[in-house]
C-alpha positions, 0 to 999 in steps of 0.5 A, a space after each residue: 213359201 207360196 201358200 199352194 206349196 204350205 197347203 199341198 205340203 210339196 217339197 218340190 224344188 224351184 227346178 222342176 216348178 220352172 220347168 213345168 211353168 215353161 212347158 205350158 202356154 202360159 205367162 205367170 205373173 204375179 204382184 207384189 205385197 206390200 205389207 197387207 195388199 193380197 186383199 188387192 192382189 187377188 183381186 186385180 187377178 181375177 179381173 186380169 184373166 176376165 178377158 172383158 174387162 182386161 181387154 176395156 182397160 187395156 185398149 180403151 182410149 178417151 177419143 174413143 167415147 166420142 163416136 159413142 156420145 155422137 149417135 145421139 142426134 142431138 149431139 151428132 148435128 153439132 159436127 156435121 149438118 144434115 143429109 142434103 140429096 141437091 149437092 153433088 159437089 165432091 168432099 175434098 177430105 172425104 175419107 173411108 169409113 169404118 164401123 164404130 162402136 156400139 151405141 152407148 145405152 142412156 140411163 134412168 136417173 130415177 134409179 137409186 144407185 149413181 151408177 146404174 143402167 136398166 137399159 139394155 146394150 143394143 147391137 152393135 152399129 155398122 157403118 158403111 164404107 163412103 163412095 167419094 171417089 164416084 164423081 158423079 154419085 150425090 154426097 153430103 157437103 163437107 160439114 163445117 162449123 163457123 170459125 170461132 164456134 167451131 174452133 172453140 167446141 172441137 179445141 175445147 172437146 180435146 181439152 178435156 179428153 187430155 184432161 182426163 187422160 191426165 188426171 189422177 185415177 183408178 183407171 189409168 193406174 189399173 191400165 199401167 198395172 195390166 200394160 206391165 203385165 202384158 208387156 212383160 217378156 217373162 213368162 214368169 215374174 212379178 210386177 209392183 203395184 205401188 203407184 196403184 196402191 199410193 192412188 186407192 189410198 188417197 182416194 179412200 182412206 179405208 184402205 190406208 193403214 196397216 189392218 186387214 182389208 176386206 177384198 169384197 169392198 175393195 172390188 165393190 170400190 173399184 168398179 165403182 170408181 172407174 165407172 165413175 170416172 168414165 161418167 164423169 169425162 162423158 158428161 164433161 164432154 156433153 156439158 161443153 156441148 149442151 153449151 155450143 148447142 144453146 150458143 147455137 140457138 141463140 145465134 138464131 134468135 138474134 138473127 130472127 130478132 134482127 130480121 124483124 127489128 126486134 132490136 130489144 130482143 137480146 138472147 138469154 145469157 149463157 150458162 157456166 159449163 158446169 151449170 148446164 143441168 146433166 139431160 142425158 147419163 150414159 153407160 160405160 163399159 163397166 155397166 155392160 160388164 157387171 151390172 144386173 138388175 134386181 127386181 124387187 117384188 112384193 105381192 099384196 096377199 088381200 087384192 093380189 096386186 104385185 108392185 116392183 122396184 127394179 135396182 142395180 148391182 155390180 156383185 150379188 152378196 148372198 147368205 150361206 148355210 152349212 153343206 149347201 151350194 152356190 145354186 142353193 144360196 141362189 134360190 134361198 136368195 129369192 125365197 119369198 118372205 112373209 111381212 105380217 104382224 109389225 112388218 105389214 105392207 102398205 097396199 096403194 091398191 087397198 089404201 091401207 096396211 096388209 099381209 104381203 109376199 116379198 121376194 127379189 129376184 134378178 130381172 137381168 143378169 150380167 154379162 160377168 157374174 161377180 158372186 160374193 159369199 157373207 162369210 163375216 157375220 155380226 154374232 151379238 153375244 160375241 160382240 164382233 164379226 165371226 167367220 162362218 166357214 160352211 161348206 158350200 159348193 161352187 160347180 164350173 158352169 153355173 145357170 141361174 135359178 132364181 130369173 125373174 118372169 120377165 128376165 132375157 134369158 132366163 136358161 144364161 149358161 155361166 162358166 166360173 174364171 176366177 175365185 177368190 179365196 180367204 184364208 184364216 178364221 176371223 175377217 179381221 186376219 187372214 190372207 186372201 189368194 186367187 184361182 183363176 181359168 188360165 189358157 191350158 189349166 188352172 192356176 194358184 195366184 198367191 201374191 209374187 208366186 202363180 203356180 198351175 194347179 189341178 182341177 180337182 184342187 178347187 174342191 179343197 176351198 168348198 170350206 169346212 167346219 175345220 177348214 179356213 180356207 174357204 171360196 169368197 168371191 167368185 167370178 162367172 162369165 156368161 158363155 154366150 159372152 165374147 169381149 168382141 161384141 163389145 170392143 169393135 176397135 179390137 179384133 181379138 181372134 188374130 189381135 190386130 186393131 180392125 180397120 177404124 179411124 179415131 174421131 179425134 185423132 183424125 181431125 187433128 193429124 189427118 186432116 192437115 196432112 190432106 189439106 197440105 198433100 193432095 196425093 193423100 190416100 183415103 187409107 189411113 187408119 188407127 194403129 194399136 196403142 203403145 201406151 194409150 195413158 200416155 197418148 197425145 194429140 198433138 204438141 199444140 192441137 190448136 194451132 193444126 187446127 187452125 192450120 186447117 181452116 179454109 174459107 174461115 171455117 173448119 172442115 169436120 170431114 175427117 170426123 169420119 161421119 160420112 153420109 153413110 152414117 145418117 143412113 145407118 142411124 136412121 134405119 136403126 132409128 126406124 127399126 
């Protein structure tokens, strides 16, 4: 029995549950339990109906982040030469250009936690269509690399994006979960995330076992995972090509060397691919989903002198008490605390120990909110966690209280899309269900079952003193926030693919086709993915490579990085 109908006590027949399921816009899909896994349910529900992050996962493909790494000038000169204003000669495979994603975001290594970002996402880059087909207009020359260095960093480029593609993750598993889900012809049904459990187990041996799990750490993990895994494929990627660029540079000086019958000057020895030092780390789109920054302060109460220390988060932890509010918590959260007596702190400013104020406050808030509540509490004399099933109150929309002087947008309107809800008295039993925003109503997703729900339902998990089913975690997403935004390879206001072209795909596909058709149009474009985990390039990607080199050379033309590209960049340089 679903525990919507165990709570409400309904004795209403599967008949009429059908046909109000069926009366609704809404599709009802649920997850299979595998003995303890609502903890992994619940979750993977309530980031299914977060569109944002449904939408990452389910169109997001490896050749994609090339576009994104290469407006770097550093790495966007290793696939074609600069803007040359004397050529007039006509680009043979020139092709229509497109918008590309959004710039990716560098990060400050110094930060403590491996995954965070301080940076800010900046908008979104517009690139603008190539007029080759004006015969008389000055164009970029086709871009090309010499024969063995340009074969070896493009092949070896597409090696690792099908590495990736290939590998053992959180990510590809996660993305097969919401394709099942998303392709299923049911309006109402379930699917088996087994291969997905079978993957979090190997990768973390906390969730092996048949124990009670906790889903806040499962949550915590999980993006912490993905984003990972992202950064790991990105850096991989700038590593072969930090390795190109030092090949590069020492051609040079072995040419200058020879120019000066320098003939004892030898450039220096390469270095291994995975030596090369990391110079550059580089969001990903879990970073301008969940992140936010926190601004640790503490002002010294002798001098007034206020040091900060800024760290990242995925999900905000808060302390609760009895008959409170989310917002409440919030501002508890940033109370400002007294360190005196043994706790005294020691002012660079002064040179010594003082009596200071410290408080944290959130400098930048997310763009989706993921809030949990410390509901498990150590109790000493107890020697064990408890629960504590307070009440406290969670509104729809939410505006954050405790910003920071320095934060954007201090007034961020936040509208609530999922909670996930615990049930039993002690953190080591329970079950864990989740409620989420769906299309026309709110539904009640509880393992295989997923019901539609009222509004007012949600007050029943405000919790109680007599009450173990209490709000845990819950997720807000900013209302100024729109999945389009971010994902510019996805339109999703009539679900078509706008018009852009795959870096990758382009060259290895594209390009040979035009060389072996002349009559080719300059309007191929990327078509939606079926199945991107699966994707390939090619059955021999090196061989249609090779197939399209001309004059012992390969045109990178069908990267589609047109002279409109330097333009673009260097505007947004300058502003």
């Amino acid at each position: 029995m679903s525990f919507l109908k165990w709570f409400t006590g309904s004795n209403t027949s599967s008949k009429s549950s059908n046909t109000s399921i069926k009366s609704l816009d809404e599709r009802y899909i649920g997850f299979h339990n595998f003995g303890n896994t609502c903890y992994c349910n619940s979750i993977l529900q309530a980031l299914y109906h977060c569109e944002p992050f449904r939408e990452c996962i389910q169109f997001y493909k490896p050749k994609d982040t090339i576009p994104y790494l290469i407006q770097d000038e550093k790495y966007r000169n290793i696939f074609f030469k600069p803007k040359s204003t004397s050529s007039s000669k006509k680009n043979k495979f020139s092709k229509k250009g497109s918008n590309l994603p959004t710039t990716p975001v560098q990060q400050n290594p110094e930060n403590l936690s491996p995954t965070s970002n301080i940076s800010t996402i900046p908008s979104n880059l517009s690139i603008k269509s190539s007029a080759s087909s004006n015969a008389g207009t000055n164009e970029q020359k086709a871009p090309k690399l010499s024969n063995r260095s340009g074969k070896a960093v493009v092949s070896e480029t597409l090696k690792i994006v099908k590495e990736f593609e290939s590998e053992e993750s959180l990510l590809w598993e996660l993305k097969n979960v919401f394709l099942q889900i998303s392709s299923n012809k049911k309006k109402q049904g379930s699917v088996a995330p087994k291969h997905f459990i079978d993957v979090l187990q190997k990768k973390n041996e906390i969730f092996r076992g048949t124990q009670h799990q906790d889903a806040q750490e499962f949550l915590n993990f999980l993006l912490n995972s993905i984003s990972e895994s992202l950064s790991n494929y990105q850096n991989k990627l700038l590593k072969r090509w930090d390795q190109h660029i030092e090949e590069e540079n020492n051609k040079k000086k072995a040419k200058e060397a020879k120019k000066k019958d320098l003939a004892h000057a030898q450039p220096k020895s390469l270095l291994n691919v995975e030596e090369i030092p990391k110079q550059n780390i580089y969001s990903t789109w879990i970073h301008e989903l969940f992140e936010g920054i926190l601004t640790n302060e503490i002002k010294c109460l002798n001098c007034e002198n206020v040091s900060s220390r800024d760290e990242s988060f995925f999900d905000l932890s808060v302390d609760i008490e009895h008959n409170t509010s989310i917002s409440s918590c919030l501002k508890n959260f940033s109370s400002s605390e007294r360190l005196c007596q043994k706790n005294k702190f020691y002012c660079d400013t002064c040179c010594g120990l003082q009596e200071a104020e410290k408080r944290m406050k959130i400098k930048r808030a997310p763009n989706i909110l993921a809030l949990h509540l410390k509901r498990f509490k150590y109790e000493e004399r107890l020697n064990r966690y408890v629960k504590l099933p307070y009440r406290v109150l969670f509104p729809t929309e939410l505006r954050l209280s405790n910003m920071s002087d320095k934060a954007e947008n201090p007034d961020r309107l936040y509208n609530l899309i999922a909670v996930t809800i615990h049930i039993g008295n002690g953190p080591y039993h329970g079950h864990y269900v989740t409620v989420v925003r769906g299309k026309s109503t709110w539904l009640m997703c509880d393992d295989e079952n997923v019901e539609p729900i009222d509004e007012l339902v949600l007050q029943s998990f405000f919790g109680d003193l007599n009450n173990y089913r209490c709000g845990y975690i819950f997720f807000y997403q900013a209302d100024d926030f729109k999945v389009d935004s971010m994902i510019t390879l996805r339109d999703t206001s009539n679900n078509k693919l706008n018009n852009k072209e795959n870096i990758i795909e382009e060259l290895i596909t594209s390009n040979v086709n035009e060389a072996t058709n002349p009559n080719t149009q300059n309007n191929t474009y990327l078509t939606a993915p079926v199945n991107p985990i699966n994707d390939s390039f090619s059955s021999n990607p090196e061989s249609e490579i090779l197939e399209s080199e001309q004059d012992n050379s390969i045109d990178l033309t069908s990267l589609n990085l047109s002279e409109e590209v330097n333009e673009t960049l260097e505007e947004n340089k300058t502003k």
